[in-house]
FIPA-812076 format. One record per residue (C-alpha): x, y, z; residue in one letter; residue number from 1. Coordinates in pm, 1 decimal, padded with zeros to 6 digits. Layout:
[[X, Y, Z], A, NUM]
...
***
This chain:
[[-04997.8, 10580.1, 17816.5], X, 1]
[[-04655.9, 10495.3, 17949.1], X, 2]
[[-04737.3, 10466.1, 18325.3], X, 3]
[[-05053.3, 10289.4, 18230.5], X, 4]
[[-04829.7, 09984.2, 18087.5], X, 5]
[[-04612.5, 10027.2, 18354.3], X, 6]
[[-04889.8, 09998.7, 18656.0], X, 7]
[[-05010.6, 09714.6, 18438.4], X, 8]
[[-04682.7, 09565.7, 18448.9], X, 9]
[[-04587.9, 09578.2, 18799.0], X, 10]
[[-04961.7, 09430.3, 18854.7], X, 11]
[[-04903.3, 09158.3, 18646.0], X, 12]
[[-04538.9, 09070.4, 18863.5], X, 13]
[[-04775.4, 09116.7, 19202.1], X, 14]
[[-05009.1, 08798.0, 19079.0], X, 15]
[[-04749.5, 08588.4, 18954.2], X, 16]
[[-04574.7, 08623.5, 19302.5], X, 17]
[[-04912.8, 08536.7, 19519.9], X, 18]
[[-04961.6, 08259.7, 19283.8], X, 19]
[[-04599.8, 08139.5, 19331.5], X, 20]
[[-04647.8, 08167.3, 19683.0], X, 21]
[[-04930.2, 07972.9, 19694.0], X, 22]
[[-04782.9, 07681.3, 19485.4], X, 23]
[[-04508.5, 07688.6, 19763.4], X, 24]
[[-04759.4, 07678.5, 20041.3], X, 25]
[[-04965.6, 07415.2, 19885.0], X, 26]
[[-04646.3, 07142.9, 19775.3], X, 27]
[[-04530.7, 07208.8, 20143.6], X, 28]
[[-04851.5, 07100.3, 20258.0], X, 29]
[[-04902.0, 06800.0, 20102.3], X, 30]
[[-04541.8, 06704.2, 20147.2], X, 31]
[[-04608.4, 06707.1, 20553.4], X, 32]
[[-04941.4, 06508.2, 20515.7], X, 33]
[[-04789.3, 06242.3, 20323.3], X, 34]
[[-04637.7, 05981.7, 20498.7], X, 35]
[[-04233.3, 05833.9, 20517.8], X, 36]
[[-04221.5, 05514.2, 20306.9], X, 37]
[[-04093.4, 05238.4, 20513.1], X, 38]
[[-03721.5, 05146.3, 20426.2], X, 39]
[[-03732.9, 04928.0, 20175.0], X, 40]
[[-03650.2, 04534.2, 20268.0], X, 41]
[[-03297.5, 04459.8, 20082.2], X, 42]
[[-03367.7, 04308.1, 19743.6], X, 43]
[[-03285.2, 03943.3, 19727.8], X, 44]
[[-03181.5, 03903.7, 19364.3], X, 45]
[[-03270.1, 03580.8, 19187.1], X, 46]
[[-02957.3, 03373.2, 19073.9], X, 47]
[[-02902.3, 03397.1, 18709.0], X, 48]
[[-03013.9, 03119.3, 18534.7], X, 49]
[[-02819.3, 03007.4, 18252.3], X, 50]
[[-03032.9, 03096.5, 17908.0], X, 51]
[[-03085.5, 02802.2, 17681.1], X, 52]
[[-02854.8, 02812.7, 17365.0], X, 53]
[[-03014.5, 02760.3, 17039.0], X, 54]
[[-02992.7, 02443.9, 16941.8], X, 55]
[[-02991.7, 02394.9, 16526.0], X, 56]
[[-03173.5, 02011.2, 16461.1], X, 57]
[[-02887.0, 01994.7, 16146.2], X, 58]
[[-02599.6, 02057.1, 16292.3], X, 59]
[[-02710.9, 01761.7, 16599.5], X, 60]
[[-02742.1, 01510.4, 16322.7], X, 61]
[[-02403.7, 01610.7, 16153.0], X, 62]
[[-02214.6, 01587.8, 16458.6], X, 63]
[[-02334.5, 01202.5, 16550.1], X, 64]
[[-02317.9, 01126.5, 16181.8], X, 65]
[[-01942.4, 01187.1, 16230.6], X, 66]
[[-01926.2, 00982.4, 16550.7], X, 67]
[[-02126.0, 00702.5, 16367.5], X, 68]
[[-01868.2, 00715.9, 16071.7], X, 69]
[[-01565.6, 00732.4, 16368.4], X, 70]
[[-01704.3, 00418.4, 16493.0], X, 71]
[[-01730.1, 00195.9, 16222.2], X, 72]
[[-01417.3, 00329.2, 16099.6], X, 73]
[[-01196.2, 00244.8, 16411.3], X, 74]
[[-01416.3, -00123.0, 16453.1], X, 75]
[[-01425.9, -00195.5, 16099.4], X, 76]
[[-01329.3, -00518.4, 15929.1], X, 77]
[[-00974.9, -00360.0, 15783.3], X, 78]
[[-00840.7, -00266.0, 16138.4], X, 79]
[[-00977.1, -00552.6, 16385.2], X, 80]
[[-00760.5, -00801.9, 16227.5], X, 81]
[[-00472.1, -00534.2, 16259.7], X, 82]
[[-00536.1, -00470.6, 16638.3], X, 83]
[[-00566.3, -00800.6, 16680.2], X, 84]
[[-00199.0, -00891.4, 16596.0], X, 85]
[[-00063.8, -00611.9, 16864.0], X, 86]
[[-00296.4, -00654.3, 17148.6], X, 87]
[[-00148.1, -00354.7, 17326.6], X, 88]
[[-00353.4, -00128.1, 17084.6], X, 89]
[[-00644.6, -00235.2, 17210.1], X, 90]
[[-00605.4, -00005.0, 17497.9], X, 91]
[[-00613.6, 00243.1, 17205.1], X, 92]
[[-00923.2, 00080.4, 17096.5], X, 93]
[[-01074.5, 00155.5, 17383.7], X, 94]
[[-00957.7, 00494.9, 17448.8], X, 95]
[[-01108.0, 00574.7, 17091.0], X, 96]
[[-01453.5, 00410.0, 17249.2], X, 97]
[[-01427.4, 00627.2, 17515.7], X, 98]
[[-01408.8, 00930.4, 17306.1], X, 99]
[[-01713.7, 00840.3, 17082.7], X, 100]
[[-01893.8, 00778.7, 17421.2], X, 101]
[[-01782.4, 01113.2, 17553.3], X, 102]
[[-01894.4, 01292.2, 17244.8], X, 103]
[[-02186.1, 01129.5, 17186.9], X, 104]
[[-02283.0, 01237.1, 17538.5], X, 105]
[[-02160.5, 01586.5, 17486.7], X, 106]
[[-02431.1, 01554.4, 17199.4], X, 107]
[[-02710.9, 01459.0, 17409.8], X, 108]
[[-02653.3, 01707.7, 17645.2], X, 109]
[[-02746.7, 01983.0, 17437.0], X, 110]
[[-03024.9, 01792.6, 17242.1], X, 111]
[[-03154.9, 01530.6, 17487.6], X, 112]
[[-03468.1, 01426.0, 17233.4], X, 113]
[[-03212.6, 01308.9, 16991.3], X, 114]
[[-03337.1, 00959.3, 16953.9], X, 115]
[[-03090.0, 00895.5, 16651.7], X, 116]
[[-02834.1, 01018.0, 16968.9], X, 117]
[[-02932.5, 00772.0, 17241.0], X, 118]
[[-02923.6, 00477.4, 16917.5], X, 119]
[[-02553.5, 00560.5, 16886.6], X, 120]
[[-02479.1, 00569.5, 17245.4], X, 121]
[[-02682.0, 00211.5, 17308.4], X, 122]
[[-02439.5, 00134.7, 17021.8], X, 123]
[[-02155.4, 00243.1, 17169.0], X, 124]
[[-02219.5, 00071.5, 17508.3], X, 125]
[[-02265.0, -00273.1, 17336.7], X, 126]
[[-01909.0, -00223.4, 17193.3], X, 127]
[[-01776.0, -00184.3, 17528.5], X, 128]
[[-02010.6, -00492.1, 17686.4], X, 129]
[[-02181.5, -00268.1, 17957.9], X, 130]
[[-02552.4, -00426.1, 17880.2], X, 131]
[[-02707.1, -00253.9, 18151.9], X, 132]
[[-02588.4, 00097.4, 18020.3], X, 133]
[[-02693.5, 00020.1, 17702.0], X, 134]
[[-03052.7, -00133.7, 17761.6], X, 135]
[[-03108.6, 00233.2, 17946.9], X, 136]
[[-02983.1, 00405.4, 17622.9], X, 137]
[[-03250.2, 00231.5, 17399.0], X, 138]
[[-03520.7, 00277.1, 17674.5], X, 139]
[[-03424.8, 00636.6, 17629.1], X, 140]
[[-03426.0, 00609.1, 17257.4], X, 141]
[[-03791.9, 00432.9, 17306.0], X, 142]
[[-03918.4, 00642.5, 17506.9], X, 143]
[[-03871.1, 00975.3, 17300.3], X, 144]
[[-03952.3, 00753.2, 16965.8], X, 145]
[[-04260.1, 00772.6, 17132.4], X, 146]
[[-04305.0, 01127.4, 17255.8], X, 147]
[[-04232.1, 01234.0, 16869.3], X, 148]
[[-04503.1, 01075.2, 16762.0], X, 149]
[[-04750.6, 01144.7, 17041.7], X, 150]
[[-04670.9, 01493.5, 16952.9], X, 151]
[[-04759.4, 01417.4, 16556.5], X, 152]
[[-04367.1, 01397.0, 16461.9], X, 153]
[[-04201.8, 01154.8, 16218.8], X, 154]
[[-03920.7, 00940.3, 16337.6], X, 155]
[[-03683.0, 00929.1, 16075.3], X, 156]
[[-03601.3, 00635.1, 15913.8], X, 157]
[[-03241.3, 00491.0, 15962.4], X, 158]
[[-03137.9, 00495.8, 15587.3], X, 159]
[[-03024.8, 00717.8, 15403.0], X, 160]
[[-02952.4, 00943.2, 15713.8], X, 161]
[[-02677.9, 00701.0, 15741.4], X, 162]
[[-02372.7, 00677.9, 15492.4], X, 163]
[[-02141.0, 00361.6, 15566.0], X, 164]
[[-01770.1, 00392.7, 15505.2], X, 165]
[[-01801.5, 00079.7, 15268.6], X, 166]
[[-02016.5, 00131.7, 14981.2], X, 167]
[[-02200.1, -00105.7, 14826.7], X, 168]
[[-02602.0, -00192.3, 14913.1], X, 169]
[[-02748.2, -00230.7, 15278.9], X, 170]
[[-02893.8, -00619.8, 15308.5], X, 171]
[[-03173.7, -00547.0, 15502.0], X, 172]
[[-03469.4, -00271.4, 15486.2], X, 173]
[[-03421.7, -00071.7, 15697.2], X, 174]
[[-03623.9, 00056.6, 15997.9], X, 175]
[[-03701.4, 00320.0, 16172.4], X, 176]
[[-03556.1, 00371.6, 16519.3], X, 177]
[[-03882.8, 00344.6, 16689.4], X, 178]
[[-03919.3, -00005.4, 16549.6], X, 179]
[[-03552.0, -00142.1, 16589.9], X, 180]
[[-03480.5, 00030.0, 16962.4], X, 181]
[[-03730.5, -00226.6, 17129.7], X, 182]
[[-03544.8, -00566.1, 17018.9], X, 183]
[[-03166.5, -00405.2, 17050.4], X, 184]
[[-03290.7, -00304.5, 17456.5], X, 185]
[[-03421.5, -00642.0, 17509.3], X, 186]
[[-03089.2, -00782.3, 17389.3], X, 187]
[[-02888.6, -00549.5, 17621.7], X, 188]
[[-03157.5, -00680.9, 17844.7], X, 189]
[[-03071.4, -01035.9, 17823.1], X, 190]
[[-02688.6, -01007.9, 17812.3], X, 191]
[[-02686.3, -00790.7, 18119.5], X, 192]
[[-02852.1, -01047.4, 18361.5], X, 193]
[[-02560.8, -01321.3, 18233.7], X, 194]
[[-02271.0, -01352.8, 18325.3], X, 195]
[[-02074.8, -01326.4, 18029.5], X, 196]
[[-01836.9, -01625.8, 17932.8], X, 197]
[[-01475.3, -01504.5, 17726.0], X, 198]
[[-01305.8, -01708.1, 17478.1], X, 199]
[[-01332.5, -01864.9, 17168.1], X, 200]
[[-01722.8, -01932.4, 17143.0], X, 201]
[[-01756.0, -01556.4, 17298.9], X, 202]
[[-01808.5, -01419.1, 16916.7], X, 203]
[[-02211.5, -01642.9, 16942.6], X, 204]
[[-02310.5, -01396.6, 17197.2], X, 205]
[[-02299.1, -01112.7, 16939.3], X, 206]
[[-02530.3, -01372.3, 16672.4], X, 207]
[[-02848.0, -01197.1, 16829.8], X, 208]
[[-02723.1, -00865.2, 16697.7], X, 209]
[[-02633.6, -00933.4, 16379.1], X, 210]
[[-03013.7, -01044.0, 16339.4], X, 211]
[[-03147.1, -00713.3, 16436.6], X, 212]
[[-03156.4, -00453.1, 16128.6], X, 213]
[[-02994.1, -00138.7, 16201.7], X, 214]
[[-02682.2, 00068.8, 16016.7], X, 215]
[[-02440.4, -00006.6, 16327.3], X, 216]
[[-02538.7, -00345.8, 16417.2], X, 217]
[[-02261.9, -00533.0, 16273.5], X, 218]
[[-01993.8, -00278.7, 16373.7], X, 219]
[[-02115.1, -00347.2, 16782.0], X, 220]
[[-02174.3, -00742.6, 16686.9], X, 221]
[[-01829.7, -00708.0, 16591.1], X, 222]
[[-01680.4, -00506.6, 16828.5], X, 223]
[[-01841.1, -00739.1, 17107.5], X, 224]
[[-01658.9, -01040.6, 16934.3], X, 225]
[[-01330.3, -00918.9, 16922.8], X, 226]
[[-01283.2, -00800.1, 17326.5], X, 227]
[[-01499.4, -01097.5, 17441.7], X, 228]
[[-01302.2, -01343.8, 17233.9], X, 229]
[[-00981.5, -01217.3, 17368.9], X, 230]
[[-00967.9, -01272.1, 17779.0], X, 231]
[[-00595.3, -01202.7, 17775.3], X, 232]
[[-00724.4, -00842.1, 17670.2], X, 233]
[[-00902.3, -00843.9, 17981.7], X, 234]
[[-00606.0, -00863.4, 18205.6], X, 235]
[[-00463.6, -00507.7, 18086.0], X, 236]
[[-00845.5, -00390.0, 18166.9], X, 237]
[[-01007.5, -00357.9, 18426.6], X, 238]
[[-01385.4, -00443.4, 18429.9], X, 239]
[[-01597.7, -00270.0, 18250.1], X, 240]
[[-01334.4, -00285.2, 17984.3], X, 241]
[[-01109.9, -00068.0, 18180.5], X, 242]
[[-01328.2, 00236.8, 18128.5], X, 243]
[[-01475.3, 00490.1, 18373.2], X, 244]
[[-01723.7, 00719.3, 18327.7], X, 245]
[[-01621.5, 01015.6, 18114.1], X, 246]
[[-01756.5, 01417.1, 18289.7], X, 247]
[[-01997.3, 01411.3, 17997.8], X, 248]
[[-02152.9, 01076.2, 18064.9], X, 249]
[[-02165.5, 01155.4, 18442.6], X, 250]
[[-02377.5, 01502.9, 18401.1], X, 251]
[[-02599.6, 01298.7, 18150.4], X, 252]
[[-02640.9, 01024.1, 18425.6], X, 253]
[[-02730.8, 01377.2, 18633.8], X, 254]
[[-02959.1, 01530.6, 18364.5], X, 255]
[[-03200.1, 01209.5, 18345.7], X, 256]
[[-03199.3, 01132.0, 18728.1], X, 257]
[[-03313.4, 01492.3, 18820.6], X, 258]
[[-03451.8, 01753.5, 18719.3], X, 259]
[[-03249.8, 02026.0, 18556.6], X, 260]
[[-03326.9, 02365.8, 18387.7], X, 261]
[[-02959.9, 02324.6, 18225.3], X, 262]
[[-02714.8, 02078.0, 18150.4], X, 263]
[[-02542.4, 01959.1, 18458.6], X, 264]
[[-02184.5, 02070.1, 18446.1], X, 265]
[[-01886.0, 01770.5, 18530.7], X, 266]
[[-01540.2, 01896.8, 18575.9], X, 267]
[[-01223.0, 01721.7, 18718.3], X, 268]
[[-01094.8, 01816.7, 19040.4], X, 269]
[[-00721.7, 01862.4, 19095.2], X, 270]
[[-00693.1, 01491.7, 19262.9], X, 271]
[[-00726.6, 01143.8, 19090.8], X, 272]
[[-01117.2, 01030.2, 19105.1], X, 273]
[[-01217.0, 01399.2, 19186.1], X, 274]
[[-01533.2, 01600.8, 19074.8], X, 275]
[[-01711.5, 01982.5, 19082.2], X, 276]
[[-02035.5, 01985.4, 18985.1], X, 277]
[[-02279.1, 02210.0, 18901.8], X, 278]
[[-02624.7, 02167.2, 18866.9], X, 279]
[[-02898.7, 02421.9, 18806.4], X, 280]
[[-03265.1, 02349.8, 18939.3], X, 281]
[[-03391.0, 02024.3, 19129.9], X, 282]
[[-03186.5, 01745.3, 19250.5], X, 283]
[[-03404.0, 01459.6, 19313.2], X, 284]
[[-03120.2, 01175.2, 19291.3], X, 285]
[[-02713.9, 01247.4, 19354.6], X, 286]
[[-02625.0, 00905.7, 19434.9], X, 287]
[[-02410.4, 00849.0, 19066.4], X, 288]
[[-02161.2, 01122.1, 19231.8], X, 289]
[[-02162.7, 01082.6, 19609.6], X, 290]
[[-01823.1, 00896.0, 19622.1], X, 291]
[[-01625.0, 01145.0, 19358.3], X, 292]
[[-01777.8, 01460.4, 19410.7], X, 293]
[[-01547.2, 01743.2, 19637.1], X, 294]
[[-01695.7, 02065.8, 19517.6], X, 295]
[[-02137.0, 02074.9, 19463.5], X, 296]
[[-02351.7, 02302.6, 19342.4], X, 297]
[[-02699.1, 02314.9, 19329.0], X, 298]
[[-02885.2, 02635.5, 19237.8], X, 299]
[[-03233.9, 02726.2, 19250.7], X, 300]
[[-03389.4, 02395.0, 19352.8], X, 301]
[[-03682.4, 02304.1, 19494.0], X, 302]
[[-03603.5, 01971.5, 19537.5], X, 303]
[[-03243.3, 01832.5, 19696.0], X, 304]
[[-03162.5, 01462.3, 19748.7], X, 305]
[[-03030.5, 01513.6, 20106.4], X, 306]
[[-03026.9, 01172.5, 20199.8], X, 307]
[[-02779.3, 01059.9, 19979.3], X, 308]
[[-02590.4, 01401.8, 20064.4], X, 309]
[[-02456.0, 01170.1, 20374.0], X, 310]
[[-02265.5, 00977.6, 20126.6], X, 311]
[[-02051.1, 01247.4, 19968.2], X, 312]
[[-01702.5, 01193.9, 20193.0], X, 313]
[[-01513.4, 01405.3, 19962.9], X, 314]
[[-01712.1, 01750.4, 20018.3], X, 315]
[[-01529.6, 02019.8, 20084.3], X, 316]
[[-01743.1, 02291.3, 19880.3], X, 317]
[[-02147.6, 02313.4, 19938.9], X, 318]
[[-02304.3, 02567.4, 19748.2], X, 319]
[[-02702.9, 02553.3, 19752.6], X, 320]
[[-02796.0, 02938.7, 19754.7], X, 321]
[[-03151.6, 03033.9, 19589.1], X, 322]
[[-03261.9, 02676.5, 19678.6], X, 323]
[[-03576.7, 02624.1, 19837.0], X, 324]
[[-03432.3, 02506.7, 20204.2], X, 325]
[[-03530.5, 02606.2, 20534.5], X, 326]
[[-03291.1, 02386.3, 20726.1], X, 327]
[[-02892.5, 02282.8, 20604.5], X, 328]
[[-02917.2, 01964.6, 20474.3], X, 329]
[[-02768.3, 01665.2, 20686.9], X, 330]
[[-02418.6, 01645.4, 20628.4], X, 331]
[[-02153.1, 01316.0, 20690.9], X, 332]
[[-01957.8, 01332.7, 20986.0], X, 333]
[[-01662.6, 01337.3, 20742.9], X, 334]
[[-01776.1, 01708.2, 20636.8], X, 335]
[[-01648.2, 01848.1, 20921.6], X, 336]
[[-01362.2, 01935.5, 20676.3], X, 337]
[[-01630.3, 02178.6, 20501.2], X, 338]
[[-01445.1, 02481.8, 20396.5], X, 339]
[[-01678.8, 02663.7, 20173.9], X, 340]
[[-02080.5, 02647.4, 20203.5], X, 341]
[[-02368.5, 02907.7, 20075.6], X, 342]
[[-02716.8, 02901.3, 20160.8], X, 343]
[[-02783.7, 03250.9, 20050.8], X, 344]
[[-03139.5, 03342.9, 19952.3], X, 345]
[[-03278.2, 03007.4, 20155.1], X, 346]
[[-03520.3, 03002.6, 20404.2], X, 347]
[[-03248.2, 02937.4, 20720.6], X, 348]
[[-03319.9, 03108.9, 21007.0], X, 349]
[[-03008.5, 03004.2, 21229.8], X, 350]
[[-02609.5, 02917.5, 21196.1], X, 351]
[[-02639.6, 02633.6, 21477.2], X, 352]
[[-02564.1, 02404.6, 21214.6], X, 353]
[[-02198.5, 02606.2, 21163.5], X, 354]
[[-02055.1, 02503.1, 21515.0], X, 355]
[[-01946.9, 02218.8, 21449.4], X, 356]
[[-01732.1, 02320.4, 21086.1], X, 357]
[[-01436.1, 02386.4, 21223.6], X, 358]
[[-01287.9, 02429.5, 20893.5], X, 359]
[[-01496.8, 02667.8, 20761.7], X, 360]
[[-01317.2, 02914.9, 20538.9], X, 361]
[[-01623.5, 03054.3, 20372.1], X, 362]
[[-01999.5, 03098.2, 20442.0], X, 363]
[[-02253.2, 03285.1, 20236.1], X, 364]
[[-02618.5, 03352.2, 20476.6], X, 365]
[[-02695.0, 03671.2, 20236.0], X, 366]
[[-03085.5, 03792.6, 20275.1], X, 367]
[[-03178.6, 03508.9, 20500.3], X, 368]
[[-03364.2, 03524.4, 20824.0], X, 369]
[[-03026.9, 03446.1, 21007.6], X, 370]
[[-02992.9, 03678.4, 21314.8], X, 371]
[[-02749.0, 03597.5, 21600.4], X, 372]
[[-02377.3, 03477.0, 21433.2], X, 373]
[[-02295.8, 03365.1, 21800.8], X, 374]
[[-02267.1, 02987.1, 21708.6], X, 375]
[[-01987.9, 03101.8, 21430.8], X, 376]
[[-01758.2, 03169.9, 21707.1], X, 377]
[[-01653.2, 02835.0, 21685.4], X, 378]
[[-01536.6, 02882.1, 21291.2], X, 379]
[[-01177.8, 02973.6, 21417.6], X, 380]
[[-01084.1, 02932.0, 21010.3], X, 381]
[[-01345.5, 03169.9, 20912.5], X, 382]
[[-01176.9, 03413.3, 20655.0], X, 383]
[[-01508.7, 03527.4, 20448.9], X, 384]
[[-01873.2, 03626.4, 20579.7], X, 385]
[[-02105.1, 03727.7, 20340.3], X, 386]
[[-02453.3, 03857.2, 20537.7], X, 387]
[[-02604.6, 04104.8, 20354.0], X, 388]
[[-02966.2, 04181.3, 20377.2], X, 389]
[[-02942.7, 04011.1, 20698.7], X, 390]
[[-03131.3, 04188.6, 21053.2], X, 391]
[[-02745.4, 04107.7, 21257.9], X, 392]
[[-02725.2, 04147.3, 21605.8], X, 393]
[[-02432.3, 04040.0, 21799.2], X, 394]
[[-02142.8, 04118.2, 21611.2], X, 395]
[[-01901.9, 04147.7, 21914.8], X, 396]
[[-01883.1, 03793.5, 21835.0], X, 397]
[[-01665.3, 03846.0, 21509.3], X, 398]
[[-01404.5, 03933.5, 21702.3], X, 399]
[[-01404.8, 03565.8, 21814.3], X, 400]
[[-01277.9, 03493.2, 21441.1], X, 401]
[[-00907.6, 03615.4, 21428.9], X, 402]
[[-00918.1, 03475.3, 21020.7], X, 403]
[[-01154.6, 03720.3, 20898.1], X, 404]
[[-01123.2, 03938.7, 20619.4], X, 405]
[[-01353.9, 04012.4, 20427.5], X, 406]
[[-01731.2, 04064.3, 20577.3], X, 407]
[[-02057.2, 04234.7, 20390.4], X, 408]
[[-02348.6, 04334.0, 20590.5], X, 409]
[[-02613.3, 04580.9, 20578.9], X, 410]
[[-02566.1, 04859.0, 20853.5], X, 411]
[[-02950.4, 04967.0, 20780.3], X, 412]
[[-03092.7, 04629.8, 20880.7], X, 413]
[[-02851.4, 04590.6, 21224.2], X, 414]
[[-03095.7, 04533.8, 21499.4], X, 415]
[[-02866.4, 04720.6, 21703.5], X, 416]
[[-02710.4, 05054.0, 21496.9], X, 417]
[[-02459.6, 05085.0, 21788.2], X, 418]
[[-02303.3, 04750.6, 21662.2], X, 419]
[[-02222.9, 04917.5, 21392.5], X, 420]
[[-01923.7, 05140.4, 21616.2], X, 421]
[[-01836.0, 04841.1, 21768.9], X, 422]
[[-01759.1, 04601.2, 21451.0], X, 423]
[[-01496.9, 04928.1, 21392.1], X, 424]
[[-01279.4, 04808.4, 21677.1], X, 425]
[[-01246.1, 04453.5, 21490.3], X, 426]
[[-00977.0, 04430.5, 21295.8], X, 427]
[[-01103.6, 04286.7, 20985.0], X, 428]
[[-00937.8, 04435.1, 20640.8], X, 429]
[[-01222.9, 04424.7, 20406.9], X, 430]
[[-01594.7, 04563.9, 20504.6], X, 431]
[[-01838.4, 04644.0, 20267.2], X, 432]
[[-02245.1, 04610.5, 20156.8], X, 433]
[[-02343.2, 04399.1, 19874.8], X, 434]
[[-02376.1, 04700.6, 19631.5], X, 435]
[[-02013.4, 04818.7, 19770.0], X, 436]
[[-01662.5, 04669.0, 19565.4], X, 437]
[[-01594.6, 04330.2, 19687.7], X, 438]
[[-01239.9, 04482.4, 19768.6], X, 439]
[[-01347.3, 04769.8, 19940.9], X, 440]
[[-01159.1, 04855.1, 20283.4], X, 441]
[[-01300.3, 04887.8, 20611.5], X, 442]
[[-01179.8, 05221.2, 20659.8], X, 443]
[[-01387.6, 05348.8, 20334.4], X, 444]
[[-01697.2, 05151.0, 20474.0], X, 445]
[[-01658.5, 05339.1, 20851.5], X, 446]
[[-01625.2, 05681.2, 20654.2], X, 447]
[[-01972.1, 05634.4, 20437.0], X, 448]
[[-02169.9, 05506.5, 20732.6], X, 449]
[[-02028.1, 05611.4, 21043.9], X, 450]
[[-02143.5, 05978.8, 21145.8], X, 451]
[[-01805.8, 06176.5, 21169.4], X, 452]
[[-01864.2, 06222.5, 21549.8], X, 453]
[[-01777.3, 05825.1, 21554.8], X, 454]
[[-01495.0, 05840.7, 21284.4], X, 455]
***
């Protein structure tokens, strides 16, 4: 009985071995009749695009109820007469204009169908006497008056959303901002196309106002009387009222000229009159920043304004990668002083363009169809080359640029892998891929993909 189990056993082991062997056979098989998958093409990772914060309808409203309240407070009928006696606080005046402006466009900017926001800002404009500003403001104001109720909306009505500093009854019933916006932009119509007359009869130019019903009409009617009736104001300000466009006001100038997926971000540059700007998606029309702007962005757009791109003589940063470009866009002669441009993930197919930017410190081509880096031989200043993703031949010519540092390319995609022995007798610091640390040295990058026989 023993042996039986045994024989039965070692039977049992016999089977289990064929039929392992046969596994074997058959996995090797089909391994060998199945074919290498092509190298994959490098991955050209979309740019981030900035998510859309929440935006809460009550807290919009409570922030330009206290710019409302600001303004009537600091143009009310208790401190004109004040100001009035010192006329050197009128340049604090204005400064306190210019920070209603600049948070009312902060406002705007995250909540750009805020007609009870463009109201105040049409406001706001008539207190400083740019008309044409202002007529824009109510057209806004109009124009999404009407979209709310095309989309079966109600336009709130003025009162009680409003609460004046002085108490005491409102003369006048009161509108909504759908019916008020039309005659208060026909007013900043009419004043812009004149040329407006200072002095003592100046305070008749603000009679039209006063006529038109609305919470904030007298505090602009008399705002407008006290800087128009007072020229000897003017000569410590400089037209308009000595105030330039606040960052905030200048990315909402951007925001309704193009066509942005985000707020347009305005920052100051480190000289007088000096801008960066960012702007994510389409960029039909740049001409309100062509004279300030040094540093541009534009991500991901389909559209750029490249004409008026000639006009920026301040640009020394271009960065337009993910945009939907085949060629660089035309560039003023007074570019040449270009230090920094990317065009990665575009359509370009050549660095012709680069010859001629002398001054280039910088220059992003990652995953385009760019090829020969010959005409960069020229970019003496060149310190940074990003290229990943890119098919590279040529690069003996790097060791044209005696500035490099820091380069990324993708040995797999070299159109020539013996270029890859050669760019080791270059002395450039920094060598890496794009999935490699952006501080990685060139002697690590050799070691991972040079064979030892070349190390």
């Amino acid at each position: 009985m023993a042996t039986a189990n045994v024989e039965m056993e070692k039977a049992l082991r016999q089977d289990a071995e064929v039929m392992a062997r046969d596994l074997s056979r058959k996995i090797s098989e089909l391994a060998s009749a199945t074919p290498m998958p092509a190298p994959l093409l490098p991955f050209k990772a979309p740019l981030a695009t900035p998510s859309k914060p929440f935006i809460n309808p009550l807290a919009v409203q409570m922030e330009i109820e206290k710019i409302e309240n600001g303004f009537r407070e600091s143009f009310s009928s208790a401190n004109l007469p004040r100001i009035e006696s010192t006329p050197a606080e009128a340049l604090e005046l204005l400064k306190l204009l210019n920070k209603r402006i600049e948070e009312t466009a902060s406002v705007l900017l995250k909540s750009p169908q805020s007609v009870r926001g463009w109201m105040l800002m049409g406001f706001l404009q008539l207190a400083g006497l740019e008309f044409k500003a202002a007529e824009r403001s109510f057209e806004k104001a109009i124009a999404n008056s009407s979209a709310l109720v095309a989309g079966g909306q109600r336009v709130d009505r003025q009162q009680p959303s409003y609460r004046p500093i002085q108490s005491g009854p409102v003369p006048f019933a009161p509108l909504s901002h759908a019916e008020s916006a039309p005659r208060l932009r026909d007013f900043a119509r009419d004043n812009s196309s004149r040329r407006l007359a200072f002095g003592k009869n100046a305070p008749d130019l603000a009679i039209p106002l006063r006529q038109i019903p609305h919470p904030l009409t007298d505090t602009a009617s008399d705002a407008i009387a006290f800087f128009a009736s007072h020229p000897q104001m003017w000569k410590v300000l400089s037209p308009p009222m000595g105030r330039k466009a606040t960052n905030n006001e200048i990315a909402l100038q951007l925001f309704l000229d193009n066509d942005p997926t985000s707020a347009p971000i305005v920052k100051s540059g480190f000289g007088p009159n000096e801008l960066d700007v960012t702007l994510e998606g389409n960029a039909k029309n740049l001409s309100s920043i062509s004279s300030q702007t040094k540093s541009l962005t534009i991500r991901n757009a389909q559209k750029i304004d490249t004409q008026n791109l000639l006009n920026f003589s301040k640009l020394t940063r271009l960065d337009l990668n993910g945009s939907d470009i085949s060629d660089p866009p035309p560039l003023p002669r007074t570019t040449l002083k270009l230090s920094q441009l990317g065009l990665a993930n575009t359509k370009i197919q050549s660095v012709k363009f680069a010859a001629g930017l002398t001054n280039l410190t910088r220059l992003e081509i990652s995953n385009t169809a760019v090829t020969d880096l010959t005409p960069l031989a020229n970019c003496k200043s060149l310190r940074t080359l990003e290229a990943g993703g890119c098919r590279l031949e040529n690069l003996r010519v790097l060791k044209e640029l005696p500035g490099l540092r820091n380069l990324t390319i993708s040995p797999e995609f070299l159109k020539n892998p013996q270029d890859l022995a050669a760019l080791k007798s270059i002395p450039i610091p920094s060598i890496r891929t794009p999935d490699e640390p952006a501080d990685q040295s060139a002697v690590e990058f050799f070691r991972k993909h040079l064979p030892l026989s070349q190390n």
